[in-house]
C-alpha positions in Angstrom: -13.3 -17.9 -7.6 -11.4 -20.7 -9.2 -9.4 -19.5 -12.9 -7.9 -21.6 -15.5 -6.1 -18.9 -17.5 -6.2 -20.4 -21.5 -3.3 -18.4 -22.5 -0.2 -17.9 -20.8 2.7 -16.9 -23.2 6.2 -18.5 -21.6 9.3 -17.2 -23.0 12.6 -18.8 -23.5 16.0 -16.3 -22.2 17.8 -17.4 -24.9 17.9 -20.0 -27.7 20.5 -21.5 -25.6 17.1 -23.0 -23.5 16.0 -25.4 -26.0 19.7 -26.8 -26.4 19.6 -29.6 -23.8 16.8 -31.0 -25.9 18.3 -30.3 -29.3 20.3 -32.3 -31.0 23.8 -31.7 -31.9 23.2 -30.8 -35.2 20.6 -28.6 -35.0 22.3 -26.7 -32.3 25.1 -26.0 -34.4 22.8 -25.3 -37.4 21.1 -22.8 -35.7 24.2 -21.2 -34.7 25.6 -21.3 -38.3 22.7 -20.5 -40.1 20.2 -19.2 -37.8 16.5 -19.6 -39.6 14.5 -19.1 -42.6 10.9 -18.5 -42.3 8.3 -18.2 -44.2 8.1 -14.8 -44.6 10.3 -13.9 -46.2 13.6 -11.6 -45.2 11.9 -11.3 -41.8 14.5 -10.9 -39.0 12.0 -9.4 -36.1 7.9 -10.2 -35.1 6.2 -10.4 -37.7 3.6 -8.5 -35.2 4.4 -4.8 -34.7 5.7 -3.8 -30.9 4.3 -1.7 -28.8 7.0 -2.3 -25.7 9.2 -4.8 -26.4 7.9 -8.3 -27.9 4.6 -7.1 -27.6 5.0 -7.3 -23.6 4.3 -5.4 -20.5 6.7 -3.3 -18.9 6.4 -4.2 -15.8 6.5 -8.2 -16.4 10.1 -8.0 -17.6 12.0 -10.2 -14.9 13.7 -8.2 -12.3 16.6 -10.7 -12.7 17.4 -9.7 -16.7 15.9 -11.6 -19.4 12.6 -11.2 -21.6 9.1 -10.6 -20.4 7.3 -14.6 -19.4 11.1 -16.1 -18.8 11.4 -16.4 -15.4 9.0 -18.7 -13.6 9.6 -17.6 -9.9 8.9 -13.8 -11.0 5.4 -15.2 -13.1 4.3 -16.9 -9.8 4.6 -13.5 -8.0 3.4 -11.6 -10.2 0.5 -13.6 -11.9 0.0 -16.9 -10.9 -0.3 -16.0 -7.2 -1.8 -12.9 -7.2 -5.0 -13.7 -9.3 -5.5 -17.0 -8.0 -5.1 -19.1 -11.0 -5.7 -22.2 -10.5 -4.2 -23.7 -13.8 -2.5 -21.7 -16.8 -2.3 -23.3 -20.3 1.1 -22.7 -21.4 1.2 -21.0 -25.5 4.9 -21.1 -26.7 5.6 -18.0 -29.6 7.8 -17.5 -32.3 9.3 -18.2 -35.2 9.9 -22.7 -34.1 6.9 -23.8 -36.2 7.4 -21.5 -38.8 10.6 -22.5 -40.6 11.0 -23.4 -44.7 13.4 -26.0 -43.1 11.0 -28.4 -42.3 13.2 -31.1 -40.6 14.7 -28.4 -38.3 11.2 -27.1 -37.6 10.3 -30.2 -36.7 13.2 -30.3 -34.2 12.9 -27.2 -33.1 9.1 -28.0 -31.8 10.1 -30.9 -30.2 12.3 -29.7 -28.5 10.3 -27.0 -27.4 7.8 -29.4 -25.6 10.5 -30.6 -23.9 11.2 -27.2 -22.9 7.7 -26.4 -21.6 7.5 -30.0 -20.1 10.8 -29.7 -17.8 11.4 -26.2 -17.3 7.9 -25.1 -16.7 5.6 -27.8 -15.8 7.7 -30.4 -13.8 8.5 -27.1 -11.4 4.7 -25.9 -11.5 1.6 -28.2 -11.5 -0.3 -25.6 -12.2 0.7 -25.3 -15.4 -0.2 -26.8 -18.2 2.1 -27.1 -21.6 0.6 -27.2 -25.6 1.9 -29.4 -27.9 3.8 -27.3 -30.5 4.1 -28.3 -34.1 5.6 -27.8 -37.3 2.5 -27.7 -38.9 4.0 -27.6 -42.6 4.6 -31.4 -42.3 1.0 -32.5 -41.5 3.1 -36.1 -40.9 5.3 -35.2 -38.7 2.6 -33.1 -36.3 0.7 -36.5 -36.3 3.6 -38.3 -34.6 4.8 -35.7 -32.6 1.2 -35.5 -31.1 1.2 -39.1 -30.6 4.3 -38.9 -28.7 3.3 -36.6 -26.4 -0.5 -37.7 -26.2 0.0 -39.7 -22.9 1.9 -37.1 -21.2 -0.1 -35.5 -18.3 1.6 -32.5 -19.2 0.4 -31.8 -22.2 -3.4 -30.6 -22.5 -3.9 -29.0 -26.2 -2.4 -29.1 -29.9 -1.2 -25.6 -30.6 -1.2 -24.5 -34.5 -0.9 -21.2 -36.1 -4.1 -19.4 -38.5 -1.5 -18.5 -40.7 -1.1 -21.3 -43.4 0.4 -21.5 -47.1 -2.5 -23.0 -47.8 -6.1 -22.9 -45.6 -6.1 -25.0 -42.9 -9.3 -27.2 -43.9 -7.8 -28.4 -46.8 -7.0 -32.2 -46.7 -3.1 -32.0 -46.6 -3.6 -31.1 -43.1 -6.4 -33.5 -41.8 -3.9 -36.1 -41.0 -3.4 -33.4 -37.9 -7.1 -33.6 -37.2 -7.4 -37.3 -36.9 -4.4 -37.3 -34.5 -6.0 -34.8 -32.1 -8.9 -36.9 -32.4 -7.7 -40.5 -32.0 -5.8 -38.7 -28.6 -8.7 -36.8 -27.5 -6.9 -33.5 -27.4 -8.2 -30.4 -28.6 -6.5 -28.0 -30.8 -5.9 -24.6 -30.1 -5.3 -22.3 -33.0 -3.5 -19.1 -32.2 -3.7 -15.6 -33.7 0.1 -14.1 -35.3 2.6 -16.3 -36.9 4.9 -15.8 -39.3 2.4 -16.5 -43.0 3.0 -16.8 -46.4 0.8 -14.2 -47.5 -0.3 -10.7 -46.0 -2.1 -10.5 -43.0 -5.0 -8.9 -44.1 -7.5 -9.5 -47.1 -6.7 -6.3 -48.9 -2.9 -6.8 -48.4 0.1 -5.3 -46.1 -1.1 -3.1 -43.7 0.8 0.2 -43.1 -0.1 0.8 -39.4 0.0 -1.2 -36.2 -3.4 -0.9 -35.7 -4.1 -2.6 -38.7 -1.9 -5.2 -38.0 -3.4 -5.7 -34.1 -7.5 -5.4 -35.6 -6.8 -7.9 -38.7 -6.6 -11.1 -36.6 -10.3 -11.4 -36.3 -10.1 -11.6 -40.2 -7.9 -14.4 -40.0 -9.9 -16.3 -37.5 -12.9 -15.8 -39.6 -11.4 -17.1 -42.6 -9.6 -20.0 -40.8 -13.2 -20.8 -39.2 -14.8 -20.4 -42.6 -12.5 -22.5 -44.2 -12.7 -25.9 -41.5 -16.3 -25.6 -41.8 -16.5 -25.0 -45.7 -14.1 -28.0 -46.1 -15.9 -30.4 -44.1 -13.5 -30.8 -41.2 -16.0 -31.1 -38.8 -18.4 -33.3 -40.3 -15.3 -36.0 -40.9 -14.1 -35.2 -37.3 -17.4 -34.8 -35.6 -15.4 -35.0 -32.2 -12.9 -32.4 -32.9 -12.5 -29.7 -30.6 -11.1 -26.1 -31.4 -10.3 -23.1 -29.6 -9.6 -19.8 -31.4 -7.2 -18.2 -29.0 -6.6 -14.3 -28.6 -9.2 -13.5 -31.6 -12.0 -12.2 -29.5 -15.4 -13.1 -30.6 -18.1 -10.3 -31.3 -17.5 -11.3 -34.6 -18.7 -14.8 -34.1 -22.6 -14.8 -34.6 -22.5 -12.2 -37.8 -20.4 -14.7 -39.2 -22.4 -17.6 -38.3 -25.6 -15.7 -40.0 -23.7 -15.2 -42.9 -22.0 -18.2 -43.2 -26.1 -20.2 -42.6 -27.4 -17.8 -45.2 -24.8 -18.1 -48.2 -25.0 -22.1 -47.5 -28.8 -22.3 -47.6 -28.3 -20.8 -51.0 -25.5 -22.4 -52.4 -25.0 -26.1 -50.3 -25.2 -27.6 -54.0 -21.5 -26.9 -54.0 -20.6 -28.2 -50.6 -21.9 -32.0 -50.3 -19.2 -32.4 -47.2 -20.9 -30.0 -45.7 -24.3 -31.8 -44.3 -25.7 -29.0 -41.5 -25.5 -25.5 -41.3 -22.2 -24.0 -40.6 -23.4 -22.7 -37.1 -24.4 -26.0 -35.7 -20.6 -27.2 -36.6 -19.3 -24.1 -34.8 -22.0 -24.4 -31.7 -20.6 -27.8 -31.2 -17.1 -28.3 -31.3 -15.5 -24.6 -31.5 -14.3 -22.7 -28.1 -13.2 -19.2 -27.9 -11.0 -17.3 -25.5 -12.1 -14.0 -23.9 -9.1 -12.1 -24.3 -9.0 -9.3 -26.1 -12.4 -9.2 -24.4 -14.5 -7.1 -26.3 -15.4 -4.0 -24.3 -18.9 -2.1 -25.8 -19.6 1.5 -25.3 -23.0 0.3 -23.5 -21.0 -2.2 -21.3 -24.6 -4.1 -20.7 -24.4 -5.3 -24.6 -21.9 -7.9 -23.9 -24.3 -10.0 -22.3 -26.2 -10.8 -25.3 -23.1 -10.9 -27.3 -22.2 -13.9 -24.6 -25.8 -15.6 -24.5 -25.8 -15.8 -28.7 -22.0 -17.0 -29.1 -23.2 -19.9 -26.2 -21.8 -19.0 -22.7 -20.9 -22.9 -22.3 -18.3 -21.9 -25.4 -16.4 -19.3 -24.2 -13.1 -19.5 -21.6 -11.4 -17.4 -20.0 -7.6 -15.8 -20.4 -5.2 -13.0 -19.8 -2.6 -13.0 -22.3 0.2 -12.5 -19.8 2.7 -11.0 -20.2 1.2 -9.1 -23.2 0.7 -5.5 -23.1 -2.9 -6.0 -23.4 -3.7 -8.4 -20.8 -6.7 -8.6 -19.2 -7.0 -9.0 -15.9 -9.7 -11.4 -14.2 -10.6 -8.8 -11.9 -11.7 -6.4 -14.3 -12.8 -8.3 -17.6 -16.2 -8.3 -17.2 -17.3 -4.6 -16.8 -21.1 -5.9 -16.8 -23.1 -8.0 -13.9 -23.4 -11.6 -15.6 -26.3 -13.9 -15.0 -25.6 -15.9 -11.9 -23.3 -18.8 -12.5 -21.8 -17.5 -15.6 -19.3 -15.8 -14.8 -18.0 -18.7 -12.6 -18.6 -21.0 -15.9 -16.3 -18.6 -18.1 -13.7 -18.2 -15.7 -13.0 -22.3 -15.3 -16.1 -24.5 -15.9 -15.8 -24.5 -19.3 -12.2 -25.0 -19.5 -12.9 -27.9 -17.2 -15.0 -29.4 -20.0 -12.9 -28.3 -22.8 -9.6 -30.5 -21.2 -11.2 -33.2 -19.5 -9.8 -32.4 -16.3 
């Protein structure tokens, strides 16, 4: 069965990586200064570890270095193995998330560079995302731009984690970039925020923490929809990446409901907020949800749309999942096949 894996999580083995695409000055800024982010006095993940960097064990290179480094050892262990067919290459860190906004915006391009020569130039089946500092909603327009023609590239990657929501209007000139270059965006749970990651503050525990990205999908969802993103942009695409999505029709219901009631409010907003989210917004399986009655998820799949939802493992991550066994349930015929790469087919215009 063919697999286009939506979330593959490359790692650099030093900063030292992105220096032959960084200019002079940042190099030796970053050496002098190191970075400021935007949270505050952070100086490790802003995500709580559960083996180092979030990672598997056993996908630490054998050579030295951190866990989605070395290509050679990801083909052998991942690539090959599987069967993937293409992997969709998700940078992480602290690049886009810097209160220095020219030396974000440096330290993005350079990091498509990065994922351009070092990891798609030596593996066509890979596939990179255009990284961005998404705090200058003018630079992201012409760093996408840039890299629009480039074979390479097959997504916008941004971050849910925004000083301010991402449907408000300082970032649309993003939107109409993706747009005008007919690349979809795909927003990614984590990041380094402005605020705490949960509604009702800091969380004490790492379960906390690893649960409360489905809140901020749901509000980033709520808040492109509430703000009329999609009706300006009716051909945007968006893939929520690494949120799950049982949570996806309960928020449609609620979201149809609340706007039936109170659409007096929201002129931009013309249609119901599910047709918006049927339409033009993708999500990834992984962390596939897993239901005591393991026949439940078929439903779940048939209401979200099964034409909507792609396939990924989250290597290196510690909780990867594996194509082998994601799916603990007999899908209708065909759909399994559709998850797995059909829709990602669609999704990237291959």
């Amino acid at each position: 069965m063919s697999i286009i894996d939506c979330d593959i999580h490359p790692s650099m083995a030093s900063p030292a990586a992105l220096y032959p695409w960084l200019p002079a000055r940042w190099r030796e800024h970053w050496g002098e200064y190191g970075t400021r982010l935007r949270q505050g006095l952070s100086s490790s993940l802003p995500y709580p570890r559960m083996t180092p960097a979030a990672c598997r064990l056993d996908a630490a290179p054998p050579r030295g270095g951190p866990a989605g480094s070395d290509l050679d050892y990801m083909r052998s262990t991942h690539l090959d193995p599987l069967g993937i067919e293409m992997g969709v290459l998700q940078p992480l860190g602290a690049l886009n998330h810097q209160r220095n906004l020219e030396f974000a915006t440096a330290l993005c391009s350079a990091a498509n560079d990065w994922q351009r020569e070092e990891w798609c130039a030596r593996e066509p089946r890979l596939r990179a995302s255009i990284v961005l500092p998404q705090d200058d909603p003018a630079a992201c327009a012409r760093e996408i731009a840039r890299r629009a023609q480039d074979k390479a590239f097959l997504q916008i990657s941004l971050s849910p984690r925004t000083e301010q929501p991402l449907g408000r209007k300082q970032h649309w000139p993003i939107f109409q970039a993706a747009v005008a270059c007919d690349l979809p965006i795909g927003i990614h749970v984590i990041g380094y925020g402005y605020h705490a990651f949960t509604g009702g503050g800091w969380p004490s525990f790492y379960f906390e923490e690893y649960v409360s990205n489905v809140q901020a999908f749901q509000a980033v969802l709520t808040s492109l929809v509430m703000e009329g993103v999609f009706e300006a942009f009716p051909t945007l695409r968006v893939t929520l990446i690494e949120g799950g999505l049982a949570w996806v029709p309960a928020l449609c219901w609620r979201l149809d409901r609340a706007w039936a009631r109170m659409r007096s409010e929201l002129p931009q907003v013309k249609r119901p907020p599910s047709e918006y989210i049927r339409q033009q917004v993708w999500f990834t399986t992984q962390p596939i949800e897993e239901p005591e009655r393991p026949g439940d998820l078929v439903p779940l799949l048939e209401l979200v749309g099964w034409d909507r939802v792609l396939f990924s493992t989250d290597y290196p991550h510690w909780d990867q999942d594996d194509p082998r066994y994601a799916f603990k349930v007999q899908l209708p015929p065909g759909r399994r096949e559709q998850i797995m790469a059909g829709n990602a087919r669609a999704l990237y215009r291959l």
